[in-house]
Structure formats: C-alpha cells, structure tokens
TORTORDO-897625 format. One line per 3 residues: their letters; for each residue x, y, z of N, C-alpha, C. Coordinates in Angstrom, 2 decimals, padded with zeros to 5 digits, always signed. Example, Ala and Ser with C-alpha at 12.3 -4.5 7.8 and 13.67 -1.06 7.14 Angstrom:
BEGIN
as> +013.19,-005.69,+007.80,+012.30,-004.50,+007.80,+013.20,-003.30,+007.80 | +012.85,-002.25,+007.08,+013.67,-001.06,+007.14,+012.90,+000.03,+007.87
//
This chain:
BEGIN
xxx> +000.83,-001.19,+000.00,+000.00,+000.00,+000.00,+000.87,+001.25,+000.00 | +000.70,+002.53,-000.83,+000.91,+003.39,-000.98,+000.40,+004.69,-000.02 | +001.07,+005.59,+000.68,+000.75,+006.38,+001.60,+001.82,+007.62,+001.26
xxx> +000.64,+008.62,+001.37,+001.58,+009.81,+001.59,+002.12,+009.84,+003.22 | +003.77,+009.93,+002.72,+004.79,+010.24,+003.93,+005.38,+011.58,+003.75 | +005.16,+012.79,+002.99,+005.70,+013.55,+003.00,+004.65,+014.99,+002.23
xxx> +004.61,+016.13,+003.46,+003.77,+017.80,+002.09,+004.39,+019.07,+002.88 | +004.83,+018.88,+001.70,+006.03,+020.51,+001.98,+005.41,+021.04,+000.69 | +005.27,+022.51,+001.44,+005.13,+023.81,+000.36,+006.54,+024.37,+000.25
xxx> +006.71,+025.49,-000.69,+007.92,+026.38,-000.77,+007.43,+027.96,-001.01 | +007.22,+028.28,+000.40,+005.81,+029.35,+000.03,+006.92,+030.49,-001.00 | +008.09,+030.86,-000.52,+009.04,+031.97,-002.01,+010.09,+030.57,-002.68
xxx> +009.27,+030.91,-003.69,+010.37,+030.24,-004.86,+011.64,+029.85,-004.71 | +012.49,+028.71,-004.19,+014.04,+028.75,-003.89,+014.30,+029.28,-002.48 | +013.60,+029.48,-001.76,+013.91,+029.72,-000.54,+013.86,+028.15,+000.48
xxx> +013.61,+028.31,+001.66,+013.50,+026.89,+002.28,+011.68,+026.63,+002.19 | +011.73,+025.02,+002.59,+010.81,+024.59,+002.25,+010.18,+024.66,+004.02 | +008.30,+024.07,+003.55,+007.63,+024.27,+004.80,+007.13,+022.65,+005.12
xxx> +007.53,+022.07,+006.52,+007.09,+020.97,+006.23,+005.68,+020.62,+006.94 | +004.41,+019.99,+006.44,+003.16,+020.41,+007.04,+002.53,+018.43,+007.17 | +001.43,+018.62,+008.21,+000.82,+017.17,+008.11,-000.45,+017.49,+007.48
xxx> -000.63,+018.49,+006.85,-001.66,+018.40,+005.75,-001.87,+019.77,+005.42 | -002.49,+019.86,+003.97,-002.50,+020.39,+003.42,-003.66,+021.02,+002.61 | -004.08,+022.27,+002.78,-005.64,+022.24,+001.03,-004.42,+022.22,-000.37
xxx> -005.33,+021.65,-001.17,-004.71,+021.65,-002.80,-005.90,+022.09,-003.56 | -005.21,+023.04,-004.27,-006.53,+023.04,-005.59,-005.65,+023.66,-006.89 | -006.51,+024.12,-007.67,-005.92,+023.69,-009.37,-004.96,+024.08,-009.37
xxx> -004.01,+025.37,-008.47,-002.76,+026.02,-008.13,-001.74,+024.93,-007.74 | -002.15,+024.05,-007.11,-001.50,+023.62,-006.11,-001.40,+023.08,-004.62 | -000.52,+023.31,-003.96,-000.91,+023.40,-002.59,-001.02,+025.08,-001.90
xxx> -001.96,+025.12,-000.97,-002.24,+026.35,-000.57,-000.72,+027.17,-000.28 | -000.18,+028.44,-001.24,+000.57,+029.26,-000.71,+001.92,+028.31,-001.28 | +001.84,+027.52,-002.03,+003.07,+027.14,-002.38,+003.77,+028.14,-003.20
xxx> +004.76,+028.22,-003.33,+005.40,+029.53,-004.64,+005.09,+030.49,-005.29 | +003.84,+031.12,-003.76,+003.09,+032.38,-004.60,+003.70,+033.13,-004.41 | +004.96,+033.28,-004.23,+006.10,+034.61,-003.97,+007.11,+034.28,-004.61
xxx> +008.16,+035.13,-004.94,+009.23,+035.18,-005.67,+010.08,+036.33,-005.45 | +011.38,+035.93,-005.54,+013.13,+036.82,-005.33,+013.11,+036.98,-007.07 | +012.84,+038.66,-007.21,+013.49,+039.00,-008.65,+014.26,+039.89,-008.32
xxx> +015.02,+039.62,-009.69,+015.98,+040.87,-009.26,+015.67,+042.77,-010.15 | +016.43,+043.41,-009.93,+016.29,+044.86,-010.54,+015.26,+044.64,-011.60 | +016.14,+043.93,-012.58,+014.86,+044.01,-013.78,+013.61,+043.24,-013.76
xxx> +013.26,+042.85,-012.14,+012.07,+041.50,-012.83,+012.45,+040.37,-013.03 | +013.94,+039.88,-013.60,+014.26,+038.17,-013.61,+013.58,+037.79,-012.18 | +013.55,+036.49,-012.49,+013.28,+035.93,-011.05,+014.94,+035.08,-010.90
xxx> +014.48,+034.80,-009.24,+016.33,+034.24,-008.77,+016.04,+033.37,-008.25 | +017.02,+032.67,-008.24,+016.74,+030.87,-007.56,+018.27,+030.54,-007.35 | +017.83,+029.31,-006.65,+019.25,+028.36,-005.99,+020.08,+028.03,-007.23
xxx> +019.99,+028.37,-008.21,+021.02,+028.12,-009.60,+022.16,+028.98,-009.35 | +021.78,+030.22,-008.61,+022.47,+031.31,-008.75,+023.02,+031.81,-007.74 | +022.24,+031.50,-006.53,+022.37,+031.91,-005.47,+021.85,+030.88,-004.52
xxx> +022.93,+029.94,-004.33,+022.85,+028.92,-003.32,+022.38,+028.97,-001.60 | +022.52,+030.26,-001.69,+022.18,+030.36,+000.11,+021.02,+030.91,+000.31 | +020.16,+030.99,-000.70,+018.81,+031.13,-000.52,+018.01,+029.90,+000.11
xxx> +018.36,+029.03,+000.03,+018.09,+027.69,+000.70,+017.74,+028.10,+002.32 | +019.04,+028.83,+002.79,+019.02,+029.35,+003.86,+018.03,+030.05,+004.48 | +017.37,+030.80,+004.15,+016.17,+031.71,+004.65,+015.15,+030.63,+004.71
xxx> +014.84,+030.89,+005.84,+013.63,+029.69,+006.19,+012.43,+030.33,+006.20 | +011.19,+029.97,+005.48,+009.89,+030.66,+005.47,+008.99,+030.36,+006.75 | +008.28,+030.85,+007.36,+007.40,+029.97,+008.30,+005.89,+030.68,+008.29
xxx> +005.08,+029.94,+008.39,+003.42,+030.90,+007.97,+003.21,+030.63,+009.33 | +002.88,+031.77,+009.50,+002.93,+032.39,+011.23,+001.28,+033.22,+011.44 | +000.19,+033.31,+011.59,-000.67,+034.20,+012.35,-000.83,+034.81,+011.19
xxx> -001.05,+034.70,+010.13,-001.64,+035.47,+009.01,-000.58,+035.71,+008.52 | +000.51,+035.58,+008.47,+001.69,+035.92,+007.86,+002.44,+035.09,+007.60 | +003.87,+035.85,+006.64,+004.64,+034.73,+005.44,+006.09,+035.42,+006.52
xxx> +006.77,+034.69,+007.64,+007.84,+034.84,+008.07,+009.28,+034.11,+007.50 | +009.92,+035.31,+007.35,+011.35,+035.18,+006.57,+012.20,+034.84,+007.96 | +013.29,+034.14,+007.85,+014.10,+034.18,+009.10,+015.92,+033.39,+008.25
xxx> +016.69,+033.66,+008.48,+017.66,+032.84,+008.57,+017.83,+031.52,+009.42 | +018.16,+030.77,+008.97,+018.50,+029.77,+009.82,+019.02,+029.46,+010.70 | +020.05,+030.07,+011.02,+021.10,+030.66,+011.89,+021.13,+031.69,+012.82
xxx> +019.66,+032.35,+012.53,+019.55,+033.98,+013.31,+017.98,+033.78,+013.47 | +017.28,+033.02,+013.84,+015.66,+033.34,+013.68,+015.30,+034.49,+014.48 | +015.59,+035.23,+015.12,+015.45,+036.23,+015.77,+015.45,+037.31,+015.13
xxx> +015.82,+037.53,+014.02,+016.57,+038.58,+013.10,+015.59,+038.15,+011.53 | +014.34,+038.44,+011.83,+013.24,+038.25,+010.68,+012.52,+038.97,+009.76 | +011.59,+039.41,+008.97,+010.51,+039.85,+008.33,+009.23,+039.28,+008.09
xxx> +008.44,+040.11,+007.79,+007.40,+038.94,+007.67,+005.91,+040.18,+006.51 | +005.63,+039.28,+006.09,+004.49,+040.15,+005.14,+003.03,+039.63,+005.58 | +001.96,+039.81,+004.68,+000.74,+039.02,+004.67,+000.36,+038.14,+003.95
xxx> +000.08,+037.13,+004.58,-000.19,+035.64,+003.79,-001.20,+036.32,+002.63 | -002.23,+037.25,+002.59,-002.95,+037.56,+001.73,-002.73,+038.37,+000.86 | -001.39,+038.84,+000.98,-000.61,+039.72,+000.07,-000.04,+040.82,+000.70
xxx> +000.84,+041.38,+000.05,+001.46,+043.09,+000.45,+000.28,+043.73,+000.85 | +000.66,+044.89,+001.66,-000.40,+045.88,+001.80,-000.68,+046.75,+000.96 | +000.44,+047.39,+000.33,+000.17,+047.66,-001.16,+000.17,+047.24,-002.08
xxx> -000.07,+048.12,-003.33,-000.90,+047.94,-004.09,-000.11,+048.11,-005.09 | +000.99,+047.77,-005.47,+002.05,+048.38,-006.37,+002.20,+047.15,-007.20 | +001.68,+047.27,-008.77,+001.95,+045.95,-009.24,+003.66,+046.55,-010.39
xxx> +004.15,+045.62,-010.35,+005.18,+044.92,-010.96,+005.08,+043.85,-012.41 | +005.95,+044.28,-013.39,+005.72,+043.01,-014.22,+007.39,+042.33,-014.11 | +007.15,+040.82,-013.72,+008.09,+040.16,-013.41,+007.99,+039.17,-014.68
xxx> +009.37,+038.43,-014.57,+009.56,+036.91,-015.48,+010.22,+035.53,-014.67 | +009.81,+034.77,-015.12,+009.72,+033.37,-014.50,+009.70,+032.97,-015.80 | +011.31,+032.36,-016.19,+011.31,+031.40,-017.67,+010.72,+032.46,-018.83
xxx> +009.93,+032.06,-019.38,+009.20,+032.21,-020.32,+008.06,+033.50,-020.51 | +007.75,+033.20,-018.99,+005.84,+033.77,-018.81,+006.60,+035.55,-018.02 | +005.80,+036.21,-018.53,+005.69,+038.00,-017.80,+004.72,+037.69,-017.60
xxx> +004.16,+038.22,-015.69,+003.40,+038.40,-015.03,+003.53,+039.51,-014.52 | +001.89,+039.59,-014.53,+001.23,+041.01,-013.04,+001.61,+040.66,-011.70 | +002.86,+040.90,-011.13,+002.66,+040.88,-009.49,+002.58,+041.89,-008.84
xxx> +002.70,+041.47,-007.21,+002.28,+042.73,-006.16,+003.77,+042.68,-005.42 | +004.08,+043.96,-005.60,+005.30,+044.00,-004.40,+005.41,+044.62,-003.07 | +005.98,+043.40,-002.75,+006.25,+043.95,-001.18,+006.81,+044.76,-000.63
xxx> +006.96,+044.86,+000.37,+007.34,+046.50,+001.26,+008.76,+046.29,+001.58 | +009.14,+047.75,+000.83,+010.06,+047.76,+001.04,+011.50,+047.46,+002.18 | +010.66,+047.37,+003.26,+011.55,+046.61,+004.58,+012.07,+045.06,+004.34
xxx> +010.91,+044.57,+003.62,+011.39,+043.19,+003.36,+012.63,+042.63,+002.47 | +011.86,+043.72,+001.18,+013.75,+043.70,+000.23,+014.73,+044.23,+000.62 | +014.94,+044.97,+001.43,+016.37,+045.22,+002.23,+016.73,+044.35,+002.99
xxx> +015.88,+043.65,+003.98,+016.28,+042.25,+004.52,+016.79,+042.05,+003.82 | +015.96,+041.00,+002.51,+016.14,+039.78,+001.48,+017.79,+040.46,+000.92 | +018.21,+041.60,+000.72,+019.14,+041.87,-000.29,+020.10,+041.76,+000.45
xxx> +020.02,+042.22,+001.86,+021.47,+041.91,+002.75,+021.63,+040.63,+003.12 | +020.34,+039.76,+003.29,+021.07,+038.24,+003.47,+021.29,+037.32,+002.43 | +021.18,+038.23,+000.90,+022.01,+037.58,-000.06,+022.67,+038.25,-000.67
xxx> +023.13,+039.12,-000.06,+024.51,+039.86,-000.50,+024.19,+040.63,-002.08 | +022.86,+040.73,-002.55,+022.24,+040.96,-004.07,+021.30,+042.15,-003.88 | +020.91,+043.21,-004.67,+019.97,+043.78,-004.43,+018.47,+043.19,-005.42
xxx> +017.75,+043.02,-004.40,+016.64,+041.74,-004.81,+015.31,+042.58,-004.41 | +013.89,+042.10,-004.96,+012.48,+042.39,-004.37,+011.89,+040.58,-004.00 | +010.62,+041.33,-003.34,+010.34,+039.53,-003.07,+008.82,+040.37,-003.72
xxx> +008.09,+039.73,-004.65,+006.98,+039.76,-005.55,+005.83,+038.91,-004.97 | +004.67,+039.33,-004.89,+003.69,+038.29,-004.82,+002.63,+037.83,-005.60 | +001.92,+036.54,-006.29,+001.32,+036.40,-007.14,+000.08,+036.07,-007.00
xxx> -000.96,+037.44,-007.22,-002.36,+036.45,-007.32,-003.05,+035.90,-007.64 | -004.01,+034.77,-007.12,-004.45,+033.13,-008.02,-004.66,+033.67,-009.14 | -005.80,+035.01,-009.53,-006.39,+035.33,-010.87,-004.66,+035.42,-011.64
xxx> -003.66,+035.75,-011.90,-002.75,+036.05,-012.41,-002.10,+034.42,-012.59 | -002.40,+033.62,-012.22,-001.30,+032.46,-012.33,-001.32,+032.03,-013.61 | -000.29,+031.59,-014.09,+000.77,+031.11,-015.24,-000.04,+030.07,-015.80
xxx> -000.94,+029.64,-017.10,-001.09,+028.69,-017.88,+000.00,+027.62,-018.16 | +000.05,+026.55,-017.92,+000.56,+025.64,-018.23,+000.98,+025.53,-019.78 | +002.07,+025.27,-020.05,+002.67,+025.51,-021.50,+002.16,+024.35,-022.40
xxx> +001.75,+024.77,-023.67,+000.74,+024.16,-024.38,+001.30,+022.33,-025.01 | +002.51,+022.66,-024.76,+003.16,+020.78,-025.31,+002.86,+020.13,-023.80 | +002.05,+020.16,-022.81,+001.76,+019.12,-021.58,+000.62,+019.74,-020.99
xxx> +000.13,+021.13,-021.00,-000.92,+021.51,-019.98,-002.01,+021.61,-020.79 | -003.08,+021.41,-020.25,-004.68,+021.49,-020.87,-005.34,+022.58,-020.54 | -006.44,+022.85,-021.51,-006.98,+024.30,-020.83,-007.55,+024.61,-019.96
xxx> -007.29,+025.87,-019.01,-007.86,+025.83,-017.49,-006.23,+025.66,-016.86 | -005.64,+024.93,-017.18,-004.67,+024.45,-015.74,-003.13,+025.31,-015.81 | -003.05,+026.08,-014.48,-002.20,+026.73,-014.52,-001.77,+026.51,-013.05
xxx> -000.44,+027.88,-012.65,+000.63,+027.42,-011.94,+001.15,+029.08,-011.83 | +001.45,+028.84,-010.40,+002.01,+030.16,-009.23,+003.70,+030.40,-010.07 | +004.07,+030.16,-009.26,+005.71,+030.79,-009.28,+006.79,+029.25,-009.40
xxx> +005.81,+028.62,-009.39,+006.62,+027.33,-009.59,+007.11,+027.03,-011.11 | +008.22,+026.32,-010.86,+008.70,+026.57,-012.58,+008.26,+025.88,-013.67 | +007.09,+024.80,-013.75,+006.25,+024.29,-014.82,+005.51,+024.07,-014.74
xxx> +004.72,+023.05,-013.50,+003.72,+022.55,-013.27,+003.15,+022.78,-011.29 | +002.30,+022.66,-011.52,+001.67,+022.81,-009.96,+001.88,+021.82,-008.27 | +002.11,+020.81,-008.81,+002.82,+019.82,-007.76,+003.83,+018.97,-008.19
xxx> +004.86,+018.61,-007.49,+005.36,+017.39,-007.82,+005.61,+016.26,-006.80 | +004.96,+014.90,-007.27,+005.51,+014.13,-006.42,+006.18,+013.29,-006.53 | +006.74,+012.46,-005.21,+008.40,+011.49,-005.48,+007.52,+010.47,-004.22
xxx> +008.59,+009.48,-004.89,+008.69,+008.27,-003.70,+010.02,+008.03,-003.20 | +009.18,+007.37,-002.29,+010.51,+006.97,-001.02,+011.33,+005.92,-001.61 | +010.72,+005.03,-002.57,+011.65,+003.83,-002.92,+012.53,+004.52,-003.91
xxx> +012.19,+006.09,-004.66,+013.13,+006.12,-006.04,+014.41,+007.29,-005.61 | +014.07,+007.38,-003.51,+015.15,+007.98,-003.21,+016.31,+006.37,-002.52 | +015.89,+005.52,-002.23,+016.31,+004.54,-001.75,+017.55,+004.03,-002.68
xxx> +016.61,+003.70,-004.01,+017.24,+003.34,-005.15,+018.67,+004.18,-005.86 | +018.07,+005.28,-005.69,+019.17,+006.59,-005.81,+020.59,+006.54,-004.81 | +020.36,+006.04,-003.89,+021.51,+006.40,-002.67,+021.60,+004.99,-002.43
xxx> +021.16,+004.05,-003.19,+021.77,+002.57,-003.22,+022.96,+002.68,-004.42 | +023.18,+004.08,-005.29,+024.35,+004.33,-006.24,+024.86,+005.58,-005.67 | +024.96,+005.65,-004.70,+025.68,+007.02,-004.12,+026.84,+006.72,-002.81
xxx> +027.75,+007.38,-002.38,+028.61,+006.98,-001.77,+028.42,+007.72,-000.47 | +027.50,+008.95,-000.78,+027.06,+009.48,+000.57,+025.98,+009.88,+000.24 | +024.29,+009.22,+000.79,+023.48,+009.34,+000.55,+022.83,+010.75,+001.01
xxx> +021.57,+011.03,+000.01,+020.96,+012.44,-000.04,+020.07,+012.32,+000.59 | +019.09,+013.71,+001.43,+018.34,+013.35,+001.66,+016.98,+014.21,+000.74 | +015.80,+013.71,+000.93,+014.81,+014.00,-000.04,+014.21,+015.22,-000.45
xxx> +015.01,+016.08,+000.12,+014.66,+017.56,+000.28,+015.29,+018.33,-000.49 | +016.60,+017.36,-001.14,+017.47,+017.76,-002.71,+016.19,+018.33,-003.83 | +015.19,+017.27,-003.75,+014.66,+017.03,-004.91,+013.41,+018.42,-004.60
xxx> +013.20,+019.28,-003.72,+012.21,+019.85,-003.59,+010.53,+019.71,-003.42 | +010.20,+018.25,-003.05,+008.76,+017.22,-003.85,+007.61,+018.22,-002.79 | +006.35,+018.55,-003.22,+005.56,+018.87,-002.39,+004.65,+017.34,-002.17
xxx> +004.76,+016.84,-002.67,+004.43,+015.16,-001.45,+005.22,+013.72,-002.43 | +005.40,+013.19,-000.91,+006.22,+012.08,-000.61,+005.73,+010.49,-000.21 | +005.26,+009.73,-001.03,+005.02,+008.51,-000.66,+005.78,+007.38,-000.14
xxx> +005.05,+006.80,+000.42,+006.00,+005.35,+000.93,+005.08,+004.60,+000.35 | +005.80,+003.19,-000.11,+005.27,+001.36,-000.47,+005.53,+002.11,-001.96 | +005.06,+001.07,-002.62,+005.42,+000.90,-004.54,+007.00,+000.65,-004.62
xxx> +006.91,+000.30,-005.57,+008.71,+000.11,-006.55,+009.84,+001.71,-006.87 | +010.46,+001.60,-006.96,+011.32,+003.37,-007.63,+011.05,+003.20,-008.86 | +010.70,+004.82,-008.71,+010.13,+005.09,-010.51,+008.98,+005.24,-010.89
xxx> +008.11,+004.53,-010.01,+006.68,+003.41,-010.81,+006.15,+004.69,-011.08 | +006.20,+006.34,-010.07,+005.63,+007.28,-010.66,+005.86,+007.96,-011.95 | +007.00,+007.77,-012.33,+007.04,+007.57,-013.95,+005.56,+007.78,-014.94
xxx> +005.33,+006.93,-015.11,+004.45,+006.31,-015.50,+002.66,+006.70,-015.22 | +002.66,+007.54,-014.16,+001.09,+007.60,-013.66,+000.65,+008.53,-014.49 | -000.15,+008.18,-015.35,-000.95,+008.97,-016.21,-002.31,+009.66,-015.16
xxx> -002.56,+008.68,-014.30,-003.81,+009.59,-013.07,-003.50,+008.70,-011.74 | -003.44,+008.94,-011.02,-004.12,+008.43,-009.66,-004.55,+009.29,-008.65 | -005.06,+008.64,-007.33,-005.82,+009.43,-006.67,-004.94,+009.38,-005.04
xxx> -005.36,+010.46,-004.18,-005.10,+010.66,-002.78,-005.98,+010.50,-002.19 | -006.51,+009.66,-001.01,-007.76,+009.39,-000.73,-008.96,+010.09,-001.40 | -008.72,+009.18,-002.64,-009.95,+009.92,-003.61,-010.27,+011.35,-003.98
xxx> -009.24,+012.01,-003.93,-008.99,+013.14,-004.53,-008.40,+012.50,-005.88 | -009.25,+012.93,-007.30,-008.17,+012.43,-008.38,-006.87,+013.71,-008.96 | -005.74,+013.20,-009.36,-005.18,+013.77,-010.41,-004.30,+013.29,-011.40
xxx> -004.16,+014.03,-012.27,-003.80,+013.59,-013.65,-001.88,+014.09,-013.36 | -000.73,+012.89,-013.55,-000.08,+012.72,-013.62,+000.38,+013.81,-015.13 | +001.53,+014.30,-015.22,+001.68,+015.35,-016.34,+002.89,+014.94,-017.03
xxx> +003.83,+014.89,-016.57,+005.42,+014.58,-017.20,+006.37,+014.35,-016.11 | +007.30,+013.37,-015.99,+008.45,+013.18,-015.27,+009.21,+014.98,-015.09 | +009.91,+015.15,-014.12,+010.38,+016.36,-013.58,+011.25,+016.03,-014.34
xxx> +012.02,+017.04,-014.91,+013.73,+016.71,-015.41,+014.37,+018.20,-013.93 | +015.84,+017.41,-013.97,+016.21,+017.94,-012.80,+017.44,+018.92,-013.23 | +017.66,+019.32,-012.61,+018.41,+020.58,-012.93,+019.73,+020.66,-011.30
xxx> +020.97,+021.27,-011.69,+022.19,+021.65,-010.45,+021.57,+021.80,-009.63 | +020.51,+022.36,-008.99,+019.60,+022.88,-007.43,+019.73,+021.56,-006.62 | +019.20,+019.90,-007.21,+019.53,+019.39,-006.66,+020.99,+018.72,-006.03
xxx> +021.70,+019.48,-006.29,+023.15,+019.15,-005.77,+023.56,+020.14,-004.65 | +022.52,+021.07,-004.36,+022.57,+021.84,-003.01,+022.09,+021.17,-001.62 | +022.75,+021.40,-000.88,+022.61,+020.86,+000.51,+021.57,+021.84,+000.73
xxx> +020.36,+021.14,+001.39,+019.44,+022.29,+001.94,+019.68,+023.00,+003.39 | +020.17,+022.27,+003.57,+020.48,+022.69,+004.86,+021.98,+023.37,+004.97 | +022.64,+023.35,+004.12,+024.06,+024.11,+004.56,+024.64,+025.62,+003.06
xxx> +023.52,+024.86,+002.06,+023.73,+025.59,+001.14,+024.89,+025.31,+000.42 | +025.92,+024.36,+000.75,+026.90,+023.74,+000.11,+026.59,+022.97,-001.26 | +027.42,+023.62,-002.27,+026.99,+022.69,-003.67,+027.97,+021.59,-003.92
xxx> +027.69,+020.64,-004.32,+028.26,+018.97,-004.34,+028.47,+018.77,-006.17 | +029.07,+017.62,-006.49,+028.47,+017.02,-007.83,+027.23,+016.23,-007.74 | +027.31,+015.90,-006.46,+026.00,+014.84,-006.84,+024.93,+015.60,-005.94
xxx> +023.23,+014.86,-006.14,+023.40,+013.36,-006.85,+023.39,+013.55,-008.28 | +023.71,+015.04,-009.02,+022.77,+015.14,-010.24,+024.29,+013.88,-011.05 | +025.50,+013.79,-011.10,+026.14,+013.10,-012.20,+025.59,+012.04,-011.96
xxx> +025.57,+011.21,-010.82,+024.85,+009.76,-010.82,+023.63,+009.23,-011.25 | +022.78,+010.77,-011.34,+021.39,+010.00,-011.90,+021.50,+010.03,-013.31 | +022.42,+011.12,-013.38,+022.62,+011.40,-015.19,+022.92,+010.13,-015.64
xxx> +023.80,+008.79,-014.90,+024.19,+007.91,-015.75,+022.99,+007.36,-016.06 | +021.86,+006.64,-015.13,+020.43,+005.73,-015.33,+019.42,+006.48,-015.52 | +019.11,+008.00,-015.17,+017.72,+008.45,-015.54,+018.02,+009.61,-016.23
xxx> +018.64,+009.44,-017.43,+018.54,+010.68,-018.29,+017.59,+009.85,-019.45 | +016.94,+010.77,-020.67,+016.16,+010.33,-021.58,+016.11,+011.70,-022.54 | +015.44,+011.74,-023.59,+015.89,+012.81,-024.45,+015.07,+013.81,-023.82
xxx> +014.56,+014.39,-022.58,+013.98,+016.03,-021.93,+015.17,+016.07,-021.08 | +016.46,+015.20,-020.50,+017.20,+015.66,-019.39,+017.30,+014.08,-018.58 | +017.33,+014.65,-017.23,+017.69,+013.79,-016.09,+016.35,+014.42,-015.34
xxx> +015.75,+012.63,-014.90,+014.55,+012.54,-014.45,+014.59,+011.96,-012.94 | +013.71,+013.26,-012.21,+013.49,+012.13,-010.73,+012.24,+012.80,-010.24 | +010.81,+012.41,-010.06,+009.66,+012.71,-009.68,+008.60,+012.99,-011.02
xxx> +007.82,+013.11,-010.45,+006.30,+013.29,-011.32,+005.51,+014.82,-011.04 | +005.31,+015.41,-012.18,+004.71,+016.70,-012.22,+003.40,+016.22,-012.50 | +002.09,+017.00,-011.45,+001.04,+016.53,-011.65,+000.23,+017.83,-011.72
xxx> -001.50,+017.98,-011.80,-002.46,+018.59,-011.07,-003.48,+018.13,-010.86 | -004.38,+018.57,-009.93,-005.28,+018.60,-010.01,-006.40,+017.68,-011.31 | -007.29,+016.79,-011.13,-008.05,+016.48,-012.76,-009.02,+017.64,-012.79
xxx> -008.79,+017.62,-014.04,-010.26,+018.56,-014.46,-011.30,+018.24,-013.56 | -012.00,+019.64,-013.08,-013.56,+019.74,-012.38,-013.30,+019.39,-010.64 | -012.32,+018.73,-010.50,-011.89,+018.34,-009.13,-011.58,+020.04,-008.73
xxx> -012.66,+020.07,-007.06,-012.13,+021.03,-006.58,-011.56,+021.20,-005.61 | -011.35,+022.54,-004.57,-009.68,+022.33,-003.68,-010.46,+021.09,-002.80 | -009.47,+020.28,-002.36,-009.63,+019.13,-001.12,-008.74,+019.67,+000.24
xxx> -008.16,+018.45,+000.80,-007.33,+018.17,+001.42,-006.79,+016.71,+001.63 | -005.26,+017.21,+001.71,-004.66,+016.05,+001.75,-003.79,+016.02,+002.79 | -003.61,+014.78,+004.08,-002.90,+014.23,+005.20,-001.88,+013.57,+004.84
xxx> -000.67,+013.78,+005.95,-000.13,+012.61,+006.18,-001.26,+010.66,+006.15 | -000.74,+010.38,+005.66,-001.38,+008.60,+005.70,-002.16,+008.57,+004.81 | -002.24,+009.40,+004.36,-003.57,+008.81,+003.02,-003.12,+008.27,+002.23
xxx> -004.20,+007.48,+001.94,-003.12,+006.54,+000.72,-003.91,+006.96,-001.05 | -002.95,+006.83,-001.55,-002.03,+006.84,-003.11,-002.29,+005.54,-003.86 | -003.63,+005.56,-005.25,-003.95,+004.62,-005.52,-003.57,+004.62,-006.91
x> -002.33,+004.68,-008.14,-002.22,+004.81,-008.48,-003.05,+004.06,-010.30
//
C-alpha cells in the first residue's frame, strides 16, 4: 500500500521549504506554495542556480503571515501578509518564459532579502487570478501554476530515493529534490508512469516526469553545492527532456480544492 509520507510547500520560490501534516490543494497547487518570488532589478526571477544560500532563509506561515528568518539567526526576521502586500504596487516580473502582473512587497522586506544575499533583490507576490497557464506541449486548458517553474505539484517516492543512494557513496536526503508530497510502499520510478491516480480519492492527472536541474546538488540545509546526486542520476535516468526524478502533476479537471494528510493513501 501506498501512503503519503511527505507535504512541503515552498511558500518563495528557492527559498526553504515548509514541512506540514496536511495540506488544502486546488488547481494552483498546494495552498501558498510559490506564490512569492526573489526577482531581481529588472524583474528576472532568482533561484538556488544562482544563489545557493537562498536555501538558507527559512519561510514559516505564522498568524496570518509569510515569516522570513535565517536559519542561523531566527530572531533577526521579516514577515508580510499571507494575503498579500499591503500595497498595491503591481510589478511586471519573469519566470522562464511567462511576464506576469505581481504585487510587491514592502520595502523593509527587500532590504532584509538583499542583505542576506549579499544581491539587491524584491520579493513579488502572485495572485491566483494572475497564475501562469501551463505551456501548451503538456498543460490542458484551465490548468495553470504560481511561481513554480512548470507545473503545480510534484511528487516522489521513497523507494526512487532509496534506489538513488543505493548508487551514491554518501546518501541524499529528499529535500534535494524539492517534492511537495512524498510517498512510501510501490517500486522506484513506478511514478514515472502515472498517467492519473488518486489521494484518498482526490483524483489527479499525472503530467510529465520532472527533469532535474544543479539545485539538486545543493545541501538544503548548509547551502553547500556537491556534484552529486545530479552526475549519478545522469548515468540511469537521463532520456531525451534531461535527467529525471519525480512526477509533475495537477489537479483532474472539475476536481475542486480538497485536502490532503499525512497517511492517506495513493492509488495509483
């Protein structure tokens, strides 16, 4: 039997992750996952490609609010509104491909954000009406996506991190891979393959294998960059999109927001 063992959001894009025993999901996602974003001067958006110690800033949703903290200093924080900036100042930002309408935050916060990455940075916020259409070679119409970089969830199993660090010399742990949920029981891989399954009867439609990118060779926790695991998977799970580890999913059509626990089980 299949069970979710793992639901982490990443409420800013590349920052640290949130780890929760349940969760609402709906066609976005999980509630507040990657509706914020680190751009820089012009609007790029910034991530752990570039700036490895963003890992570092730990998010925490606190009392109506989105709390920034270092890892090392939690005392020494910011914090905005889970429901957005107080103003009203929209921004057009980029993420890949897509220019969006966002809302930016107050200015106290990007002076934080810029001194604890040594960059002069904004942190952006995105609302649901504004989210990103899914790109037309995998997404269907209707289904779109926050600040996350293709698709709205991704999930991994426990056996295809097992399998992974049964070829590694110092094993990773699962938080390389970024997954907003984590199963235990099945084979490694088998999510590959899921064209739909369900979370205690919540359905969704399986989308494309993740291809993985250097981020996972960051320590989340120290911000230290490694070679691996990305050369090792490159030898067994590359295919002609890249190097593959997890499943990009959403929501099925007409399914609306649920919730999903620790223990529920995953019927693929």
């Amino acid at each position: 039997m299949k069970q979710i063992s793992g639901i982490y959001i990443y409420p800013v894009k590349s920052l640290g992750g949130v780890q929760l025993s349940e969760s609402a999901v709906g066609p976005h996602g999980l509630a507040y996952d990657r509706q914020w974003m680190v751009v820089d001067m012009k609007g790029m958006f910034v991530t752990q490609r570039k700036v490895p110690k963003m890992a570092l800033i730990q998010p925490v949703l606190q009392e109506g609010r989105l709390v920034l903290a270092h890892r090392r200093d939690p005392e020494d924080f910011v914090a905005t509104p889970l429901s957005g900036p107080e103003q009203a100042i929209d921004v057009s930002v980029q993420v890949w491909e897509d220019t969006v309408n966002a809302k930016l935050c107050k200015e106290a916060v990007n002076e934080w954000l810029s001194d604890q990455l040594g960059t002069f940075c904004r942190l952006v916020y995105l609302p649901l009406p504004n989210a990103r259409p899914l790109a037309e070679k995998y997404g269907r119409p209707g289904e779109a996506t926050l600040f996350a970089d293709s698709c709205p969830l991704l999930i991994t199993g426990e056996a295809a991190l097992q399998d992974l660090n049964s070829h590694l010399a110092t094993p990773v742990a699962m938080d390389r891979f970024r997954p907003n949920l984590v199963f235990t029981g099945g084979t490694a891989f088998e999510e590959d393959d899921w064209s739909s399954f369900t979370i205690s009867d919540v359905p969704f439609r399986g989308i494309r294998k993740c291809t993985r990118c250097k981020v996972i060779n960051t320590d989340q926790t120290t911000a230290t960059v490694y070679q691996e695991p990305l050369a090792t998977l490159a030898t067994y799970r590359r295919d002609a999109q890249g190097v593959n580890f997890g499943l990009h999913a959403t929501l099925r059509e007409g399914q609306g927001a649920a919730l999903i626990r620790l223990g529920d089980q995953v019927t693929a």
